[in-house]
C-alpha distance (Angstrom), angle and dihedral (degrees) to the residues before:
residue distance angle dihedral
X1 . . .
X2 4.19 . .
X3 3.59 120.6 .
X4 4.15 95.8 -95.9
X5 3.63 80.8 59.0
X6 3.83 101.9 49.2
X7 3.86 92.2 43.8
X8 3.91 86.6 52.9
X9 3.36 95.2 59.8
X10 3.57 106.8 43.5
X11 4.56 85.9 49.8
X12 3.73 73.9 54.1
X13 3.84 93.5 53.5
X14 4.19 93.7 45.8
X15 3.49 81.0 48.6
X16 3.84 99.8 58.0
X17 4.11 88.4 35.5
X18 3.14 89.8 57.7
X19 3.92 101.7 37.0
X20 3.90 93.2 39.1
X21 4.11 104.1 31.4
X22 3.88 107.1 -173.7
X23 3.55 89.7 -4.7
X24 3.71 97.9 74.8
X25 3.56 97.2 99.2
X26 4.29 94.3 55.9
X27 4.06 85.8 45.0
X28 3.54 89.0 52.3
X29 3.44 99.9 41.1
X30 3.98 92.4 49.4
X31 3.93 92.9 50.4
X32 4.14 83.7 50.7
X33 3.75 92.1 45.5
X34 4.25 90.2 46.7
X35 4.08 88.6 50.6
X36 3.59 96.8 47.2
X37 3.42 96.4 45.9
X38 3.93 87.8 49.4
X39 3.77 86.8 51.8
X40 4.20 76.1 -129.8
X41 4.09 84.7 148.0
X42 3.99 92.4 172.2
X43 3.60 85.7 60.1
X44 3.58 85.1 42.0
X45 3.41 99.7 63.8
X46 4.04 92.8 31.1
X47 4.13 81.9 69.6
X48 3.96 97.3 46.2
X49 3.72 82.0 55.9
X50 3.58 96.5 47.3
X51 4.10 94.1 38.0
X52 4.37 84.3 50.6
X53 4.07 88.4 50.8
X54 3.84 84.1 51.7
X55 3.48 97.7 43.8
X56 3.65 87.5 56.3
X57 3.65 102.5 36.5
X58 3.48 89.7 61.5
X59 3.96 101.6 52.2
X60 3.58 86.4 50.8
X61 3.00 98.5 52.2
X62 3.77 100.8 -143.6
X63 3.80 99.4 131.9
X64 3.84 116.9 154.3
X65 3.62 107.5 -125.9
């Protein structure tokens, strides 16, 4: 993964924090559950990345509000 990459997903991540709240986790989990059973791994893996970025946006605490 390059840095453009990276950076992309963790915007993505304040997006869905910020979009979602406390109900990150089930929107993540739903777009995971969608690509896998779609057997769509690129998206697969695009939304581990993303769901990671979340996971660690939030105990950092450095959303964007």
């Amino acid at each position: 993964m390059n840095r453009d990459e990276e950076a992309k997903a963790y915007q993505t991540a304040r997006e869905l924090i910020a979009t979602h709240g406390d109900g990150v986790a089930a929107f993540l989990q739903a777009k995971i559950d969608e690509f896998t059973t779609a057997k769509d791994y690129e998206q697969l893996a695009t939304w581990f990345v993303i769901r990671n970025a979340v996971a660690l946006t939030m105990t950092s605490g450095t959303t964007l509000q």
